[in-house]
C-alpha positions as CSV (number, residue, x, y, z in Angstrom):
1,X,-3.7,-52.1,-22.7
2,X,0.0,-52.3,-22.8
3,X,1.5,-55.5,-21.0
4,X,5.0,-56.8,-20.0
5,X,6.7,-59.0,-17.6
6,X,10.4,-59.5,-16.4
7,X,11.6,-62.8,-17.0
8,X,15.1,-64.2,-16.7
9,X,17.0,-65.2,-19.5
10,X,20.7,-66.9,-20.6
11,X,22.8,-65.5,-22.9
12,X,24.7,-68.4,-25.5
13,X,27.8,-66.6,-23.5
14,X,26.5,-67.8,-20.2
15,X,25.5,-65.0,-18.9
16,X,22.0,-64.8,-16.8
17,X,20.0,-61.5,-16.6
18,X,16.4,-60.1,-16.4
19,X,14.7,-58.2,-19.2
20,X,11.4,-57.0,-19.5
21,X,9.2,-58.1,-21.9
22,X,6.1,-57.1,-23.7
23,X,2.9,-59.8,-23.5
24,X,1.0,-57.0,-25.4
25,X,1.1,-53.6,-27.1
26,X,-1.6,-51.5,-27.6
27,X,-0.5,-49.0,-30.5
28,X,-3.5,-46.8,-30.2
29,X,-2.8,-45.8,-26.1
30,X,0.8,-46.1,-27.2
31,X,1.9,-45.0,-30.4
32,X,5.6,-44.8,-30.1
33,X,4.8,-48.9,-29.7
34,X,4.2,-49.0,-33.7
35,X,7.4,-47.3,-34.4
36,X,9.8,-49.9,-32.0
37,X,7.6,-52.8,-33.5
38,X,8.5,-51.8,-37.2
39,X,11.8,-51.4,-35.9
40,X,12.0,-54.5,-34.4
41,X,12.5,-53.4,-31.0
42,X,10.0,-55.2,-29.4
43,X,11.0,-57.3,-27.4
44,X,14.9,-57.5,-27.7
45,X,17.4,-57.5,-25.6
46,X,21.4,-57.4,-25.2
47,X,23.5,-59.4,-23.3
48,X,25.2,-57.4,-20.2
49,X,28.1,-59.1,-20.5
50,X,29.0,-59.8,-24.2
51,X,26.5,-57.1,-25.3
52,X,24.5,-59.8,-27.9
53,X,21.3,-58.1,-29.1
54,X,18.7,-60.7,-29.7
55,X,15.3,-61.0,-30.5
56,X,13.2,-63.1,-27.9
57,X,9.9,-64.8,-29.6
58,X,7.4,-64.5,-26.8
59,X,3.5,-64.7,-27.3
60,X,2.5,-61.0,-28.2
61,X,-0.9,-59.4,-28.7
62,X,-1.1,-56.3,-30.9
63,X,-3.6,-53.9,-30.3
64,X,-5.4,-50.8,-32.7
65,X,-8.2,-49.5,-31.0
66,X,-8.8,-46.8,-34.1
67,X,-9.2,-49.9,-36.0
68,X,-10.6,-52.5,-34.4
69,X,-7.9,-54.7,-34.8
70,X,-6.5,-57.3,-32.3
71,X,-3.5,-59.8,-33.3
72,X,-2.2,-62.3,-31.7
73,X,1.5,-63.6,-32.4
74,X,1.2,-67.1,-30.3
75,X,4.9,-68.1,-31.2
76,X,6.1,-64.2,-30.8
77,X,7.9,-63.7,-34.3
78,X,7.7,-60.0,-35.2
79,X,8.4,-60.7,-38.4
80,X,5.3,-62.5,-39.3
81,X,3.2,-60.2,-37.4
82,X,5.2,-57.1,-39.0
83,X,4.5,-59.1,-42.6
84,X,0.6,-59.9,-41.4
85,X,0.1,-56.2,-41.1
86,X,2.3,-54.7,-43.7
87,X,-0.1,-57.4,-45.9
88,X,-3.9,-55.5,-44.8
89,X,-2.0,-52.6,-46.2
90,X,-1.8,-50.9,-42.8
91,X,1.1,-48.1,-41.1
92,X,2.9,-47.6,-44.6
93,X,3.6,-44.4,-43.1
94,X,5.8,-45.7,-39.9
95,X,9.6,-45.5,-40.5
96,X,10.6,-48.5,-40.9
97,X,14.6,-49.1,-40.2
């Protein structure tokens, strides 16, 4: 199952706003969740104010039920968890950007 939560966040400008962020995806009930992962979408946000895309590290479970395979990315850094998978040879077909 597909998680998220709204948290509040600051901006280095300042500014304070809400976003919503994913706890967990689960890529098999969601696919288009594979595609924003490898695109690093998951997860970022941008700053109302000065516009500031950013990529928040929050605790992230990934999910394949065709696979069996369940992930957990306790300090939220897609990058490892994009590496971890691109490592067990997995989604070399998803566009990556």
């Amino acid at each position: 199952m597909t998680s998220k939560h709204e948290c509040e966040l600051e901006c280095r400008c300042g500014q304070v706003f809400k976003a919503n962020l994913y706890d967990s995806i689960n890529v098999t009930l969601d696919p288009k969740l594979l595609t924003m992962l490898f695109a690093r979408e998951i997860n970022k946000v941008k700053c109302p104010k000065c516009k500031v895309e950013s990529q928040v590290k929050n605790p992230l479970v990934f999910h394949d039920m065709d696979i069996d395979l369940m992930l957990v990315s306790k300090d939220g850094n897609m990058e490892n968890l994009i590496k971890d998978l691109e490592n067990r040879g997995l989604y070399k077909d998803v566009k990556k950007n």
